[in-house]
C-alpha positions as CSV (number, residue, x, y, z in Angstrom):
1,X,157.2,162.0,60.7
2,X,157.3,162.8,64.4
3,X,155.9,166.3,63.6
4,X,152.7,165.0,62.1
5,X,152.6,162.5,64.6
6,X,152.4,165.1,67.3
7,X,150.3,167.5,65.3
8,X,147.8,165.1,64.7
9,X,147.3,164.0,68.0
10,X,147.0,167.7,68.7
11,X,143.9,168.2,66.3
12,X,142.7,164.5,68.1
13,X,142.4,166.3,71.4
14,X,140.8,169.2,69.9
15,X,138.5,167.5,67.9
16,X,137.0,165.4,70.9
17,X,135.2,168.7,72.4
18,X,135.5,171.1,69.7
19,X,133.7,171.5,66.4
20,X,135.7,171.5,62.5
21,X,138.7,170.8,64.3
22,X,138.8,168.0,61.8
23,X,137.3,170.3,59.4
24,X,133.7,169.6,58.4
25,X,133.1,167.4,61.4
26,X,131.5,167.9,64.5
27,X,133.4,167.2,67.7
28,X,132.9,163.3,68.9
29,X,131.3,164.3,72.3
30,X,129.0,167.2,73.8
31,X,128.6,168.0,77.1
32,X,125.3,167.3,78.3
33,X,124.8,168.0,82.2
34,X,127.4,166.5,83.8
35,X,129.1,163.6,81.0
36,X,129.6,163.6,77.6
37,X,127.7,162.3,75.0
38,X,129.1,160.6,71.7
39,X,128.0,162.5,68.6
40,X,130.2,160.9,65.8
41,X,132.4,157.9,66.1
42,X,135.7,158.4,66.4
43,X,137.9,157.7,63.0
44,X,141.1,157.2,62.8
45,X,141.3,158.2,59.2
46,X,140.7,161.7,60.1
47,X,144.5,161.7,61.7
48,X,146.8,158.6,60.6
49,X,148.0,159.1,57.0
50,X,151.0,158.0,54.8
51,X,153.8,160.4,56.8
52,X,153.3,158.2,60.1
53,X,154.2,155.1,57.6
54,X,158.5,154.7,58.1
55,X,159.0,152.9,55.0
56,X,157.1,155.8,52.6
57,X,158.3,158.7,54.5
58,X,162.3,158.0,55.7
59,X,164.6,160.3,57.2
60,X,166.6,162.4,54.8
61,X,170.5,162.0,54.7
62,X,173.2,163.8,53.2
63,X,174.8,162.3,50.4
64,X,177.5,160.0,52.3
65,X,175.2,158.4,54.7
66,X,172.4,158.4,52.1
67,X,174.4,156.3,50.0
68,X,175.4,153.6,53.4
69,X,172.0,153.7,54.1
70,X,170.9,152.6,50.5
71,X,172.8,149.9,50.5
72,X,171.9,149.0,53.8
73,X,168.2,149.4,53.1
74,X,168.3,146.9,49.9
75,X,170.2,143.9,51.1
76,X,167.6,143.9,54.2
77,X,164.8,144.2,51.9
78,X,165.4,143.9,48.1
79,X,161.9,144.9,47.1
80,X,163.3,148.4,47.9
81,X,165.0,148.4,45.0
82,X,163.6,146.4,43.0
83,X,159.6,148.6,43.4
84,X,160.8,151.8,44.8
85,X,156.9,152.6,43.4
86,X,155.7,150.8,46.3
87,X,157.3,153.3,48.8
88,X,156.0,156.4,47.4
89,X,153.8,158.7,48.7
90,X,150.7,158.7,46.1
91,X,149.1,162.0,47.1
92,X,152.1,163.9,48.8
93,X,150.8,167.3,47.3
94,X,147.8,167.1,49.6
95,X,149.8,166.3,52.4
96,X,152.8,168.9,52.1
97,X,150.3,171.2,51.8
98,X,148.2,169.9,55.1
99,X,151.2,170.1,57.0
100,X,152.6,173.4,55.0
101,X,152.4,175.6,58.2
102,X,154.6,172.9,60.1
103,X,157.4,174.0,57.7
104,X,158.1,170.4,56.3
C-alpha cells in the first residue's frame, strides 16, 4: 500500500535523529559537535513489511472488475489459484492495527 509506503518512510526520517520513533529504539545517529555519529545500524525490518508486498496486499475492486481481474490474475500465474495461502497476509491483525490511525 502506498500509504504505508509513505508512512513508513515518514517514521524512517524521524527515527534517524529522534529517539522511539521506531518504538524501543534509539535514533541511528546523535549529533556530536558538528556530524553525526552512528548509534544503531539502520534496519530495514523496522519499516518494510508484508503491505509494501503487491502480490499479498492487492488493490480492492468492486465486484465486476474483481471478477476480470481474477481471471486475469490466474491465467498469468496459476499458482494464484491454485495456493491462494501463499498470498496471504500471516499476521494482518498486527498490522491493521499498526496502521489503524491511517484509516485502512
Amino acid at each position: 500500500m502506498d500509504l504505508v509506503a509513505n508512512y513508513e518512510g515518514h517514521l524512517f526520517y524521524r527515527s534517524l535523529f529522534e529517539d522511539d520513533a521506531v518504538p524501543g529504539k534509539v535514533a541511528v545517529l546523535r549529533c556530536e559537535g558538528d556530524h553525526g555519529v552512528v548509534q544503531r545500524e539502520f534496519d530495514g525490518a523496522d519499516h518494510v513489511n508484508e503491505y509494501w508486498d503487491e502480490a499479498l496486499s492487492i488493490n480492492r475492486f468492486d465486484r465486476l472488475p474483481y471478477m476480470r481481474m481474477r481471471r486475469k490474475l490466474t491465467n498469468l500465474c496459476p499458482q494464484y489459484g491454485e495456493s491462494p495461502a501463499l498470498y496471504t497476509i500471516e499476521n494482518e491483525e498486527v498490522l491493521k492495527a499498526r496502521y489503524a490511525k491511517l484509516g485502512l
